[in-house]
N, C-alpha and C positions, 0 to 999 in steps of 0.2 A: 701080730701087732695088737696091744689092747688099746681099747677102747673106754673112755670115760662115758659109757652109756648108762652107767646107775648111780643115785645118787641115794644120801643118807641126811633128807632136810627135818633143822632141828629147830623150833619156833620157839625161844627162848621167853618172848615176853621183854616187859621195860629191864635194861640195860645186864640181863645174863649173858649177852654173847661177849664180850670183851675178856670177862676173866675164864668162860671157857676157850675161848681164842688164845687168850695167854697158854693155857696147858694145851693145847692141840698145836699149837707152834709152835711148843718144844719147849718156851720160853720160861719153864716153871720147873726148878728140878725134883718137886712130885709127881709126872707127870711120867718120872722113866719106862715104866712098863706100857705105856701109850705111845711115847716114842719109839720103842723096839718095834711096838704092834706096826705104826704108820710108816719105819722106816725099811721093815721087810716087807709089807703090805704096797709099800710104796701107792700111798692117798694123797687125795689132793683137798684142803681145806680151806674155802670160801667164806663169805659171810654178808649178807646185805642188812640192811641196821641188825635187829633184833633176831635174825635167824643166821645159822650154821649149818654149811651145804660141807660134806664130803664126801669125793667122788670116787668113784673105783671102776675097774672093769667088769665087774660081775656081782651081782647078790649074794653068792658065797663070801668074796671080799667082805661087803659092808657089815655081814653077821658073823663073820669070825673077829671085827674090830669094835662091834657092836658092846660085847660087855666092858670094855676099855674105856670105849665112852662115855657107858652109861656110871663105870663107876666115878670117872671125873666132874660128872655132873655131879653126884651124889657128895662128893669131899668139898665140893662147893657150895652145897646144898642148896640145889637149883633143881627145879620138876619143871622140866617142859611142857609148853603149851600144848605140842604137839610132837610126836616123831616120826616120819614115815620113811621108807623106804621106796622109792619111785624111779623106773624108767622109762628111758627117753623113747621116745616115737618118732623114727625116723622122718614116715610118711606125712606124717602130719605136726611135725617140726613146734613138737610140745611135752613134755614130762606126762606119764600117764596120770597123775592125782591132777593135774590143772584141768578145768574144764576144756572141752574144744570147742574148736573157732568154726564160724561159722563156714560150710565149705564152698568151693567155688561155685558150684550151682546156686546156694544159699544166697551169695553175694550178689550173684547176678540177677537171680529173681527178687533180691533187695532192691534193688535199682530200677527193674519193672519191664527187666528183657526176660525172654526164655533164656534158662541155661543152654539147651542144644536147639538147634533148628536143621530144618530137614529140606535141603530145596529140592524140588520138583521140577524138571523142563514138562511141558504138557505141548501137545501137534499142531494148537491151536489156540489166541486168547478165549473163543467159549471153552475149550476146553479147562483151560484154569481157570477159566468162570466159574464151573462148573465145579472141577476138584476143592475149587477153595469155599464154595455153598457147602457142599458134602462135609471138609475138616473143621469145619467150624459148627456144624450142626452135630459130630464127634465130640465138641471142644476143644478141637486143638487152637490156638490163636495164629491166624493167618494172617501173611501178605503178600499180595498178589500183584504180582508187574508183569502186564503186559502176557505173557507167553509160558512165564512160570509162576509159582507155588513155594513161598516159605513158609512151613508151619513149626512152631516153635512146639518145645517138648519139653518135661521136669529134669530128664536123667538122658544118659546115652545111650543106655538100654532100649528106653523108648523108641530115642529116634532112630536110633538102627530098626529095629523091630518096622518100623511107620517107613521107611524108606527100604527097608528089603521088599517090602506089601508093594508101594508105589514106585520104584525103581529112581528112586532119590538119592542124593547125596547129603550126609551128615556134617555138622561144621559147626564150630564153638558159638555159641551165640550170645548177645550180646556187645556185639559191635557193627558200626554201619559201615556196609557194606557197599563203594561205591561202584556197580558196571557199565564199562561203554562199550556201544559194539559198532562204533563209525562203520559205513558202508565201504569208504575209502579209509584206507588203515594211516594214511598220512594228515586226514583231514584237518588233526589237532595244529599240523605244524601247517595252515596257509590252504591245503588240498593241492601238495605237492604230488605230480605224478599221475594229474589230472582226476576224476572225480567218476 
């Protein structure tokens, strides 16, 4: 199965994409040897204002149809802004020439959470008294309820590394996190089943 995972984007400038459009969509009968190329190559040709995107499944595609295009520009006599050839990035759900986005840790520490956080049960509240004095004199950013220990951390790496040391548990951070631990497990509903 291919994949339209490369693309061939052509930054035309004020108003060259329409009459290279016209010959890329066949629509021009100088254009035949362009047509054969696109129609064995089987491409796909886009365009947002002033730029022309054609797609193909592979980098060998786009440079075997490469001089076809380039001489259509030229019989139009049109010099592109710009030409590049760029693929797509699955992982990060962006063309490799576009800058990338900020990543979810990035975001999170935008907002003014730690990206991961690492919670702690400790034996005792001094004891997480205590553990959470020590993470925070580390630098980690701490918070501290009652009996455990969450220290927030930049990467995952981190907080694994900080919770293999302190026998913690890792968890996406940046969300509030509500726990109840009623002594009667009915209590919410009346303290059916007695108390």
């Amino acid at each position: 199965m291919a994949d339209d995972d490369w693309r061939l984007r052509i930054e035309l400038g004020d108003g060259g994409a329409p009459g290279l459009l016209r010959r890329l969509h066949l629509r021009d009968a100088g254009a035949e040897d362009l047509a054969r190329e696109l129609r064995h190559e089987r491409l796909a040709v886009t365009h947002d204002a002033d730029t022309v995107f054609v797609y193909a499944s592979s980098r060998a595609q786009l440079e075997r149809a490469l001089p076809s295009i380039e001489a259509e520009l030229a019989a139009l006599g049109i010099e592109p802004e710009r030409s590049v050839i760029e693929h797509w990035l699955e992982t990060e759900e962006r063309w490799d020439d576009e800058p990338a986005g900020p990543s979810v840790e990035e975001e999170t520490a935008a907002h003014g959470f730690a990206p991961w956080e690492v919670r702690i049960p400790c034996r005792s509240h001094a004891a997480a008294k205590e553990l959470a004095r020590r993470l925070e004199a580390e630098g980690y950013g701490v918070v501290r309820r009652f009996s455990y220990v969450i220290a927030g951390t930049a990467t995952r790496e981190a907080a694994e590394r900080l919770a293999r040391s302190l026998h913690g548990e890792v968890e996406p951070g940046g969300e509030l996190v509500w726990e109840t631990r009623p002594g009667n497990p009915f209590a919410l509903f009346g303290g059916l089943a007695g108390s």
